[in-house]
N, C-alpha and C positions, 0 to 999 in steps of 0.2 A: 406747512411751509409758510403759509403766509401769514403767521403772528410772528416767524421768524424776523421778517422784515418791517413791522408794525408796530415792533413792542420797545419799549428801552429796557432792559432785564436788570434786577439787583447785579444776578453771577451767570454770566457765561461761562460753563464745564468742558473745553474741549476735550476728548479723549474718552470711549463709553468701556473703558476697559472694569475692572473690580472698585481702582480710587475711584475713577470719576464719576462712576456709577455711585459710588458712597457720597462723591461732594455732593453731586445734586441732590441725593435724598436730604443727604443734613443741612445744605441749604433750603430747600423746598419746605420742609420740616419746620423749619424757623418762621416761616412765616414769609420769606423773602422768594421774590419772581425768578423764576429760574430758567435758563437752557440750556439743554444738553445734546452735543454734536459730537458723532463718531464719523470717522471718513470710511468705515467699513459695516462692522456686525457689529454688535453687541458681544464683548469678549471676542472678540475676532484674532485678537495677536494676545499674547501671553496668557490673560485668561483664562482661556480655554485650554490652557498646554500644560497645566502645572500636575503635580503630583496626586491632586484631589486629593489632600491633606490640610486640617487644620489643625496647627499642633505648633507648641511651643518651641521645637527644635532645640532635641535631648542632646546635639552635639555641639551645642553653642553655647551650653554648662560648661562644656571642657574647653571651651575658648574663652570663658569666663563674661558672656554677652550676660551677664542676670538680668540688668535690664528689658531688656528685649522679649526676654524668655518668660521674667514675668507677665510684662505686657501683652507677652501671645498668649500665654494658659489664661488671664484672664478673659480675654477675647473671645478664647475657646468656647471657655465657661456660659457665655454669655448668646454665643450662636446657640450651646448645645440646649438651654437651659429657656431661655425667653425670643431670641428673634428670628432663628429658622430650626426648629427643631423638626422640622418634615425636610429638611435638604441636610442637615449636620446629625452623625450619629457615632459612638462609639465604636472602636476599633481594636482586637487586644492587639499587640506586635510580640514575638519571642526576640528576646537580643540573649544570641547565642554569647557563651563565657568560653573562652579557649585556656583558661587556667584560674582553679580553686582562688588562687589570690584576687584576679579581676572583681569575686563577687562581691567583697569589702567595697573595693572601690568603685562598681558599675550602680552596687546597691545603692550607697551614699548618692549616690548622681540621682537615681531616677527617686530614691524618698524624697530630694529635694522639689524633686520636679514635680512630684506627686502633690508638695504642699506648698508650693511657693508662691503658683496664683490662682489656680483652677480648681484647689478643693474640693474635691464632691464631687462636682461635675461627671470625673469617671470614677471607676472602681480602682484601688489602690491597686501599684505591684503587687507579684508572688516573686518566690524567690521558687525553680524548679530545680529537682536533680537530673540526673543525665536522661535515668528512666522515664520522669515524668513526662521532659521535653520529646522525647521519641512518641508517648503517648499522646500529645500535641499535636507532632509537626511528625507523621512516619516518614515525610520522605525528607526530612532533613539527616546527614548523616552526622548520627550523636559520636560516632568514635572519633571524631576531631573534636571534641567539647566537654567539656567537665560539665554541663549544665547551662541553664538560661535562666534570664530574668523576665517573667510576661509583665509589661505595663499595657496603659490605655492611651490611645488619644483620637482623633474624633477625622474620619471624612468627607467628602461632601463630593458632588457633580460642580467644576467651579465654573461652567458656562454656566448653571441653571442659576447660580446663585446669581451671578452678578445678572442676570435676566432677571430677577426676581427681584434684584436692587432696582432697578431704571424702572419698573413696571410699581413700583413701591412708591419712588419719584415720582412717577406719572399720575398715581392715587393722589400725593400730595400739592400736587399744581403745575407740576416742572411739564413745560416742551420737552418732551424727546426725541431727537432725529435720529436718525441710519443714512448712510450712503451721504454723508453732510463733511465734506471738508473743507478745513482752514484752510484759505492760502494767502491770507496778509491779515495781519492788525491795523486798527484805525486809531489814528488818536484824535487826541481835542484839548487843546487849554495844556499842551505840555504832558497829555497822559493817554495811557490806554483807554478808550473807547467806545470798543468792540470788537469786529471781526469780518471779514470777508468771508461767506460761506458760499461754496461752487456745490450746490444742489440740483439735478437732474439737468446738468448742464449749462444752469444759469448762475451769477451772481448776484449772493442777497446779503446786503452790508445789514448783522447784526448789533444793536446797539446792546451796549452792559457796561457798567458801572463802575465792572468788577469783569477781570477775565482770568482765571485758571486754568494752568497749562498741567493734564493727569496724562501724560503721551506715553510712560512706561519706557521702552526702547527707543520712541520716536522724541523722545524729548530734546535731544541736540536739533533735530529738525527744526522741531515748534520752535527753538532759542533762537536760531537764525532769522527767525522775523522779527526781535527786538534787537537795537542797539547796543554796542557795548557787547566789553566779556563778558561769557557766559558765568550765572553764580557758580557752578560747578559742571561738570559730566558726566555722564552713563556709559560703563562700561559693559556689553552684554557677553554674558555665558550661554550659553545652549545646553538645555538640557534635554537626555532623549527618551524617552520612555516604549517599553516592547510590551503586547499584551500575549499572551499565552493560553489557549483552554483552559479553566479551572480544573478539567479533569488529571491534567499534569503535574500537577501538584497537589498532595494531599497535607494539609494543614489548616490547625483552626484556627483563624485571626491570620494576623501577617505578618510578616520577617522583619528586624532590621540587620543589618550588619554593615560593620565598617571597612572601607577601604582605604586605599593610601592615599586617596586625595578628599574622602568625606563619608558618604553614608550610601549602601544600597536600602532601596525598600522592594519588598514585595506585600504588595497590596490586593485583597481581594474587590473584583468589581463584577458584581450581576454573574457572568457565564464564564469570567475572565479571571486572570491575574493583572494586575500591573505590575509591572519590573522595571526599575529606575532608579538612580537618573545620575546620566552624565552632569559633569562641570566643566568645562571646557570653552577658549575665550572664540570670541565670532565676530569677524569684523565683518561680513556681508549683507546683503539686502537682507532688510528684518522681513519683510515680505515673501522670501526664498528658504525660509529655514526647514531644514529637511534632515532625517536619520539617514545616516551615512553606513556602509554595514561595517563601517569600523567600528561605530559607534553600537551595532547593534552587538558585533563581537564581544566588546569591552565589556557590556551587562550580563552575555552569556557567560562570559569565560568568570564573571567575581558571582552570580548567581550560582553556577554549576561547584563552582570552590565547597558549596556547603550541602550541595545535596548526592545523594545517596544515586538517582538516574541522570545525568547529565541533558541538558532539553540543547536540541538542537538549532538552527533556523527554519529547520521545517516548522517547528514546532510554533514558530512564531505569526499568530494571525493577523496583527496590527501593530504599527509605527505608528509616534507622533512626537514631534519636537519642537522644543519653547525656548523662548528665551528672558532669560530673567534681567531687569536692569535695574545693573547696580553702581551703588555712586562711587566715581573713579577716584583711587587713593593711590600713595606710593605703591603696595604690593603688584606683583607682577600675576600675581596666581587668583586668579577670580572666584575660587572656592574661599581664598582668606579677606576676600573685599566685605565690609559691611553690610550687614542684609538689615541698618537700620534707615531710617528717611532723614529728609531733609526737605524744607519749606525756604525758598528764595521769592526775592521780588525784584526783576530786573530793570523794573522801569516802574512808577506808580499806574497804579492800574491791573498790572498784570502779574500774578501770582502760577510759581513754578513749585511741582512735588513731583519728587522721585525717592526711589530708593525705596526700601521696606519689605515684608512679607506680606504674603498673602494672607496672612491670618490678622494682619494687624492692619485691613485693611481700612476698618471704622474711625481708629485712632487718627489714622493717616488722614481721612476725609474730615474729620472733625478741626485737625490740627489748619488746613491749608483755609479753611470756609475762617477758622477764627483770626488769619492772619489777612486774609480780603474784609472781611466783616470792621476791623478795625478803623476808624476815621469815613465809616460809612454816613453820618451826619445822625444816625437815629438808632437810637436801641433797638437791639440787636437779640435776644432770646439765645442763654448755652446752648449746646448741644444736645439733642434730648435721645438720641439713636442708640442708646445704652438702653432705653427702655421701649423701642418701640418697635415690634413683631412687624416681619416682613409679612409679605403679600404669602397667602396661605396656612400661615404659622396658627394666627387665631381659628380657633375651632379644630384644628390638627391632632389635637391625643383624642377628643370623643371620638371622631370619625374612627379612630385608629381603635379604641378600644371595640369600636363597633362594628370595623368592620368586617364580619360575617357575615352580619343582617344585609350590607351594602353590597355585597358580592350577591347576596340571596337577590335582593331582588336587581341589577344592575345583570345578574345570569353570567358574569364574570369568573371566573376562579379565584377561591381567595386570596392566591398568591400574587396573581396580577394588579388584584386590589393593594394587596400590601405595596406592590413596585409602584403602583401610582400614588398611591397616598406620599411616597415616599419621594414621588418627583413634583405632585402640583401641590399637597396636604390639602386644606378646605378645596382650594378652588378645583379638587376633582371630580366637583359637583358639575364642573362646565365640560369635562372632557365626557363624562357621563352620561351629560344631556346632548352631545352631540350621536352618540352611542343611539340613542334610545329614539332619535330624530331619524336614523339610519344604522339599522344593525349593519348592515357591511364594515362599518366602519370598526365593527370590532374584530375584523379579519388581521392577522400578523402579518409585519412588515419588516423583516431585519428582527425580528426580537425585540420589538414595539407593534403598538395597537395602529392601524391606519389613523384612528381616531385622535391619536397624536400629531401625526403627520398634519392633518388640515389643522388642530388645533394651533398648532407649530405659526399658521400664518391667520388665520382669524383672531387670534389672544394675543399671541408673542411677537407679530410684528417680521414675523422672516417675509422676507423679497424674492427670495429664489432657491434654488437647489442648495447650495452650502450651505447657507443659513439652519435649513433643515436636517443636510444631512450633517454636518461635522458641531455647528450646536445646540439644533434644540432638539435632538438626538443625540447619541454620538454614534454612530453607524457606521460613518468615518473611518473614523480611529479603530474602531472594532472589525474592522473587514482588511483583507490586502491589499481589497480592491477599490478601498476609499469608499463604497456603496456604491461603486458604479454600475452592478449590478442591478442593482433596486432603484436606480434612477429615472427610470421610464415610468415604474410602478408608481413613484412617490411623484414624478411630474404629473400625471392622470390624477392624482388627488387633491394636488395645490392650483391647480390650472384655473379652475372655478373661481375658488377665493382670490386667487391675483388677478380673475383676465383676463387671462392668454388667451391668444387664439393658437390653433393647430400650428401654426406656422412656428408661431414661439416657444411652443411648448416643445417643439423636436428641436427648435434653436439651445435651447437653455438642455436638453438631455444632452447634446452633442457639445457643448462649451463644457459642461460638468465633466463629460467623460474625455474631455480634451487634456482638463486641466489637469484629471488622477492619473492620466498616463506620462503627464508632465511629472508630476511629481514623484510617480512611481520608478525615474529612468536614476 
């Protein structure tokens, strides 16, 4: 906190979501002084809520977005292949055919999709017949289907990445804060300045050069503190996703299919499904966003359309809902709103991005750093984030090929190794040395190691219970009960690393489980 108020920074980052997570690495990267301010977690709002998909989006071909679509498969390409290939991996999906003619036309779509930007990266389509896809997917029911097409594309945990961006940032020089909000810009000489930051209850006037506004849904907020019409607006969708037993479903890879207003996916996760995702417009507190069981109905009822056992709401073990911000256009229907960006500057000084996918999130940061960087008085270095391996990534396939040997002697199961290597890659050297300092730590927690749990606030920076549970976890999301169960458990493990005293530690179990009964009504 206190270089916060001592420094003058090339780029102030407000916003620690996925972009601004990416601006400050590609600033940091350049060689240029960097801070980065979230007024929450890291990934705390949209983030953490998305489909945990990176993927070009196969139905933005038939919207005729090529642009974009390229943009994203190449992006894909480039997570899967050089800068997190321990958080990004391969995924098949079956996209069921409801008639012999679609497969002309569904095939042409995804051969494009297969060569348009991401070549190589995954394994090309198959075209199936009806029998092969029941061989696939038994519990999808093929006698509504003439057959399926299997493609690839790649998913990922998207808290752990954008944590692995700011931690990547932090490798390369940038301040990073949590719990740090904006609540006024300063100026100087006719221009943006810096910032006002209200940090543990005090005010620390940030100096920067340069200040970038990556707010996501908060973006009209952040615009409110510059003069003048805003360049543009954010309009947010909600989208809500249900997780299910994996045992509920029997299928290899994951589903897509379409609905009337865009795409369902079923996606496999760890011991889960994911099922999603709503489109739907949301004027309410971005802070309040919550699955409604209208909304849970709605993914029942177009999930259940294709399968063979209908799943119930019993069936459903976890809720979580996001909201995507998108840039306001004439259309009324927020599924046809653009999902591409846009880079404004409302005032000199101060640099505005919104709009975009999540998969096109590097472009995005690359794009806003080259539009502040511009009339900076000194050369200035491209952007180099196309080639430069996030935190973990280097050293990640030897481990991977090896680890057997690391499970042998780490006394782990190799399968647990495989799920770690696949959340920290190299740096599961630290979560392992924590292991070895204290075997208890290798007792389960939720369906993680304890050894996570403390890691979660000695490496990664979590402050409290949520942090933990819903992202450097997701426990959250995977439970009904938000993890209010295992709250006590996992307060007894961070208590050390943060602190607490007894007092606090029952303080912060009883706020945690205030807040999941809140959100559960």
């Amino acid at each position: 906190m206190s270089s916060l108020g001592s420094t003058e920074f090339d780029v102030l980052v407000v916003g620690g979501g996925v972009v601004g997570a990416g601006a400050a690495l590609d600033a940091a990267s350049r060689g240029l002084s960097v801070a980065l301010v979230e007024a929450h977690d890291w990934a705390a709002g949209t983030s953490s809520r998305s489909s945990k998909l990176v993927h070009g989006g196969l139905r933005y071909l038939e919207q005729l977005e090529f642009k974009l679509v390229r943009e994203a498969l190449k992006e894909r390409g480039l997570l899967l292949r050089r800068l997190a290939p321990h958080l990004v991996r391969p995924v098949p999906f079956l996209f069921p055919l409801e008639k012999q003619w679609e497969r002309a036309y569904v095939g042409a779509g995804v051969l494009l999709y297969d060569t348009m930007g991401g070549a190589g990266a995954v394994p090309m389509h198959r075209h199936l017949s009806r029998s092969r896809m029941a061989a696939v997917g038994p519990s999808i029911d093929t006698s509504k289907f003439a057959g399926a097409i299997r493609y690839y594309d790649a998913q990922m945990d998207d808290a752990r990445l954008v944590l692995t961006l700011v931690r990547t940032a932090a490798q390369h020089g940038a301040t990073v804060l949590s719990r740090a909000r904006v609540t006024s810009l300063t100026r100087s000489g006719g221009r943006v300045s810096g910032a006002v930051v209200e940090v543990d209850g005090a005010a620390v006037e940030v100096r920067a050069r340069r200040v970038i506004s990556a707010t996501g849904v908060w973006t009209d907020s952040l615009n409110a503190l510059s003069p003048g019409t805003p360049p543009f607006h954010v309009r947010m969708s909600k989208g809500v996703h249900v997780l299910v037993d994996r045992s509920k479903i029997s299928l290899d890879g994951g589903l897509i299919t379409k609905t009337e207003k865009s795409v369902l996916f079923v996606i496999p996760w760890g011991a889960y499904w994911i099922i999603g995702t709503t489109d739907t417009p949301y004027d309410g507190d971005p802070a309040a966003v919550s699955a409604t069981s209208e909304d849970v109905s709605y993914i029942l009822d177009h999930v259940n359309a294709v399968l063979k056992t209908p799943l119930s709401v019993d069936d459903v073990v976890g809720t979580y809902a996001g909201l995507r911000p998108l840039l306001d256009g004439a259309s009324g229907d927020t599924a046809k709103l653009s999902r591409e960006h846009a880079v404004a500057q409302p005032e000199p000084g101060f640099f505005v991005i919104a709009g975009g996918k999540y998969t096109t999130y590097r472009v995005m940061a690359a794009d806003v750093v080259n539009s502040a960087v511009a009339g900076l008085g000194r050369a200035v270095a491209p952007s180099l984030t196309a080639r430069l391996p996030l935190c973990g990534a280097v050293g990640y396939q030897e481990l991977w090929a090896d680890r057997a040997r690391v499970a042998a002697e780490s006394g782990l199961p190799t399968s647990t190794v495989e799920r770690l290597l696949q959340r920290y890659g190299s740096a599961v050297s630290d979560v392992l040395a924590l292991i070895a300092q204290d075997p208890s730590l290798a007792s389960p927690v939720a369906g993680y190691l304890a050894a996570e749990i403390v890691y979660a606030v000695t490496h990664e920076g979590a402050l409290d219970l949520e942090d933990v549970l819903a992202r450097r976890t997701r426990i959250s999301m995977e439970h009904l009960d938000f993890g209010a169960s295992v709250a006590s458990e996992v307060a007894d493990l961070i208590a050390g690393p943060l602190g607490w005293t007894d007092a606090e530690r029952d303080q912060a179990v009883k706020a945690y489980r205030a807040s999941t009964e809140l959100a559960a009504r």
